[in-house]
C-alpha positions in Angstrom: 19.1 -66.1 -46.5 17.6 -67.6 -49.8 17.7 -66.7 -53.0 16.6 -68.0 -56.8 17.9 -70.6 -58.1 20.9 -70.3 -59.7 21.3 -72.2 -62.9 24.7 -74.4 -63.6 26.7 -73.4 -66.3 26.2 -76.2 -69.0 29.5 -78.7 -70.2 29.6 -79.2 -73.8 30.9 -82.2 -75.6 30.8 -82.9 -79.5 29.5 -86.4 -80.5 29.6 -86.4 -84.5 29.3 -82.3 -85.5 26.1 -81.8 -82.7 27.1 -81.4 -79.3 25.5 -82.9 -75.7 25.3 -80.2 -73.5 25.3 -81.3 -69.7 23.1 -78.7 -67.5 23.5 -80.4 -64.1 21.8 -84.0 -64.3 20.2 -83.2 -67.4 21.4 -83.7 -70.9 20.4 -82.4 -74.7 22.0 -82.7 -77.3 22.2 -79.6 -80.0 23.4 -78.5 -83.6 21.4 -77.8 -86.9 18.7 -79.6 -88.3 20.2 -81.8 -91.1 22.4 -79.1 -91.3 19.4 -76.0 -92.1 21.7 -72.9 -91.4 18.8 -71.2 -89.3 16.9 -73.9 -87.7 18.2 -75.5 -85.0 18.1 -79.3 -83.3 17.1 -80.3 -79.8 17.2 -83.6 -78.5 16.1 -84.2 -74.8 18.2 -87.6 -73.5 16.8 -86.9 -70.3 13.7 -88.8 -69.1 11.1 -86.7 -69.6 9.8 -86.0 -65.4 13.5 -85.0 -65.0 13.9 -82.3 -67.4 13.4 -78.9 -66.2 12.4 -75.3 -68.1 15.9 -73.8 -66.5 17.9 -76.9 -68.1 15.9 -76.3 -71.4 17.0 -72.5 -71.1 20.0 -72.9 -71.3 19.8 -75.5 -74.2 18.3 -72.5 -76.5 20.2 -69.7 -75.3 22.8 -71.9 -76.6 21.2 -72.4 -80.0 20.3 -68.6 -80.2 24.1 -68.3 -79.4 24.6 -70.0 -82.5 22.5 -68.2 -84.6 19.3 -70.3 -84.7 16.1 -68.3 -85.0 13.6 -71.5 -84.6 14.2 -75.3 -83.2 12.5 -78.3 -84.2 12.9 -81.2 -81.8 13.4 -85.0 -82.0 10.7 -87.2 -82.8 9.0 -87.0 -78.9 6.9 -89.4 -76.9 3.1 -88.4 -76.0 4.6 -87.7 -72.4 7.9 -85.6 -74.1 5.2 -83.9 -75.8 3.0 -82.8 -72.9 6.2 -81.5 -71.1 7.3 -79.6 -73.7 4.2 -78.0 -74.8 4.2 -76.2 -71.3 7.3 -74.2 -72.4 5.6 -72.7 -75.5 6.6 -75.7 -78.5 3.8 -76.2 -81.2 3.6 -79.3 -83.6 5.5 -79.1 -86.2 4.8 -82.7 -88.3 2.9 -85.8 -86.5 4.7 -88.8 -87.1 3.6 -92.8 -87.5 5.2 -95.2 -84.7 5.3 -98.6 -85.3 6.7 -102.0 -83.9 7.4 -106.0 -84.5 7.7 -108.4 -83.2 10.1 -110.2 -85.2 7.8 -113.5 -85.2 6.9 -113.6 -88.8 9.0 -112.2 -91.6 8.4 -112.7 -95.1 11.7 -114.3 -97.4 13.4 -111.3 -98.8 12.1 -110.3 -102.2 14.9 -111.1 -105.7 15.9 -107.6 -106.3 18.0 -106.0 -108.8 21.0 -105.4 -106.6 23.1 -106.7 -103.8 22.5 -105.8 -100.3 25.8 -105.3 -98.4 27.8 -103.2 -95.7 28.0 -100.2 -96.0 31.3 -98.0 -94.9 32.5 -94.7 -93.9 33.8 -94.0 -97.6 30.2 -94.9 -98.9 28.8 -91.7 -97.0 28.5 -89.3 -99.6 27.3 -91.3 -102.3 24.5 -92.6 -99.5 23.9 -89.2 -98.6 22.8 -88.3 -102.3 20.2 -91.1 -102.6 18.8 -89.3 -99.3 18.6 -86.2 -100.6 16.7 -87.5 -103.8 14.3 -89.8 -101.4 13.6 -87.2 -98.6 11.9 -83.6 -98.8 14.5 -80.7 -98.2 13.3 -80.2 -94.7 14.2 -84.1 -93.6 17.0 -84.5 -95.5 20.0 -86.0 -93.4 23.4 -84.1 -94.0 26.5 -85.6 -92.4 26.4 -85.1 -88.6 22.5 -86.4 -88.7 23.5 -89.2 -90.8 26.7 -90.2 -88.1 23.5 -89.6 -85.2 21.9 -92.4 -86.8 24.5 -94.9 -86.7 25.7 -94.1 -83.5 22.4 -94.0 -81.7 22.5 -97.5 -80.3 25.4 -99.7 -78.8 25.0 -102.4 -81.8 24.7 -100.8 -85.3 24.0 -101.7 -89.0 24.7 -99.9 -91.7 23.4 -101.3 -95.0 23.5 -100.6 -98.8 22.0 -101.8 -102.0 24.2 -101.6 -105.1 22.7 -101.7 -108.4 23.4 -104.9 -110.2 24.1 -105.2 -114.1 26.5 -105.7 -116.7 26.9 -101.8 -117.4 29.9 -100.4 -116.2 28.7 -97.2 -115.7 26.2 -98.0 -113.1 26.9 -101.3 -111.7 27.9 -100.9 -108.0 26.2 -97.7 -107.1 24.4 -97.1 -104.4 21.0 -97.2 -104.7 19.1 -97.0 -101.0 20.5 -98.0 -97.8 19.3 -98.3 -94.4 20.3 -97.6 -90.9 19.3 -99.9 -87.9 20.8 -101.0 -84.3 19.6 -102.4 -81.2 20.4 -101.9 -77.5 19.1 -104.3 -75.3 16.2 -106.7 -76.7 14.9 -103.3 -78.0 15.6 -102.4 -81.8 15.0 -99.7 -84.3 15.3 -98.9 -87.9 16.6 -95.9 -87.7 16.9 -95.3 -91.7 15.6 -95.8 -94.7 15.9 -94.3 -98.0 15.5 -95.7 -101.7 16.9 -93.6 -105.2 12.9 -92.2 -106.5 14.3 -94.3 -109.7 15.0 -97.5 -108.2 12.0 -97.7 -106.0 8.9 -100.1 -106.8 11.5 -102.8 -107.1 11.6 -104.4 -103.4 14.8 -102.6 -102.5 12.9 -101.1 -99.7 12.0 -104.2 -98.4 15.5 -106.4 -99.0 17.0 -103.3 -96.8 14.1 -103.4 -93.8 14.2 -107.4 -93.7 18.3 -107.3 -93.9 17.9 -105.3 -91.0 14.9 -107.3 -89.0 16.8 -110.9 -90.0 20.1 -109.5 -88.2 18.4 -108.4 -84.7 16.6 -111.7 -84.7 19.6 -113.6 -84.7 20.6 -111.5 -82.3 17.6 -112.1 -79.7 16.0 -108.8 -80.3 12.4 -109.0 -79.3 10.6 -105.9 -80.5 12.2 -103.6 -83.3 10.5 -99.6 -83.6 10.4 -97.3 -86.7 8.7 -94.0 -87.3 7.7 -92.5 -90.7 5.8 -88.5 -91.9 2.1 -89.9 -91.5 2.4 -88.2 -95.1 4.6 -90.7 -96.2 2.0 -93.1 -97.2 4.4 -95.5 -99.4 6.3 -96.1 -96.4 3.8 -96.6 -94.2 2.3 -99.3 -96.4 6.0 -101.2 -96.8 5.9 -101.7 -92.7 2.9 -102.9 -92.9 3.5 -105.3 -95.6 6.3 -106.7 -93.4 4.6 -107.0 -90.1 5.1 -104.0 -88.7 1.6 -103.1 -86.7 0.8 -99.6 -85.9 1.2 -98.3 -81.7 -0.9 -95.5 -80.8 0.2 -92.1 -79.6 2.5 -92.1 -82.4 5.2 -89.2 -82.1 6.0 -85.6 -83.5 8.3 -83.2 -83.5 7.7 -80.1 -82.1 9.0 -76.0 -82.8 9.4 -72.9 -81.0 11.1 -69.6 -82.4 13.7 -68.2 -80.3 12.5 -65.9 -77.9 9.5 -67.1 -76.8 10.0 -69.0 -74.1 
């Protein structure tokens, strides 16, 4: 006797306000897009030939569960891409990769603040020069902002503090960046710069804080993506060596339902 395939019922586990949900050997992780109360957040940690359309299943119904009318996914590989574009997801926004190789970097630039670590108490404060840096729709909120320093076994987690004799603003946090490695592999995970403190080189003191620290710890290749819209920050990579790979990435949508 044979029947159709039964599905297993997916484990949940909460890893900083999204949650990975385990659907036999495959694994997503799930919650709201920087924190948008009807768009929701997939995140395939699966290799791409091992993810299935049942798994994915019941990664939305899970999301639907949870009130989530549409899903935007994580920035996906060419290959990602083609697999999920058989289940019914669309582009949503293309997005820039590129790499370096850590060879060459320029000396950091004299800038009008101090570059230093950032903590857990420094959150909020970091999370408000996102907001004013990014668009509404890629804005990070708390859990996304946790995502991105936890996303690699060795993490950096940077700020620049406006320098000056005024009391009033001397110490506040005027961009930060995110970065980590694992392996000989890095990335720059974030980077964001207050709209009134940029055109200063605080951008670039943040991205070569970042690139000198996985040198000296035998990095080999460090990855960043940016909105192919983003022309500023596209420029800045280049600037510092970054070279552009081809097929970038994108995140893709579906609404609910359509599967």
């Amino acid at each position: 006797m044979t029947g159709a395939r039964i599905a297993p019922e997916p484990t949940v586990a909460r890893v900083g306000g999204l949650e990975v949900i385990n659907v036999g050997a495959e694994q997503y992780r799930l919650g709201a897009w920087r924190g948008h109360p009807t768009v929701g957040y997939l995140v395939p940690l699966t290799p791409p030939e091992r993810l299935s359309r049942v798994g994915l299943e019941r990664s939305l119904g899970k999301l639907s569960a949870w009130g989530y009318t549409e899903v935007l996914t994580a920035a996906l590989t060419a290959r990602e891409q083609q697999v999920f574009a058989q289940w019914g997801f669309t582009l949503y926004e293309r997005l820039h990769l590129l790499q370096h190789d850590l060879r060459d970097l320029p000396p950091r630039p004299t800038i009008p603040a101090r570059v230093g670590a950032a903590h857990r108490w420094d959150r909020p404060a970091v999370l408000e020069v996102d907001g004013r840096a990014f668009e509404p729709m890629w804005r990070l909120d708390r859990p996304s902002l946790h995502e991105a320093i936890s996303a690699t076994p060795a993490s950096r987690f940077r700020a620049a503090r406006q320098s000056g004799r005024s009391r009033g603003t001397r110490g506040r946090i005027i961009g930060y960046a995110v970065s980590g490695h694992a392996g000989d592999h890095g990335y720059l995970q974030r980077l964001a710069v207050d709209p009134a403190a940029q055109r200063s080189g605080i951008g670039a003191a943040l991205v070569l804080d970042c690139l000198q620290w996985m040198r000296r710890a035998g990095v080999e290749r460090v990855s960043v993506n940016t909105q192919e819209a983003n022309a500023r920050a596209f420029a800045l990579y280049e600037r510092l060596g970054f070279v552009p790979v081809e097929p970038g990435l994108a995140v893709l949508r579906l609404e609910i339902g359509r599967t």
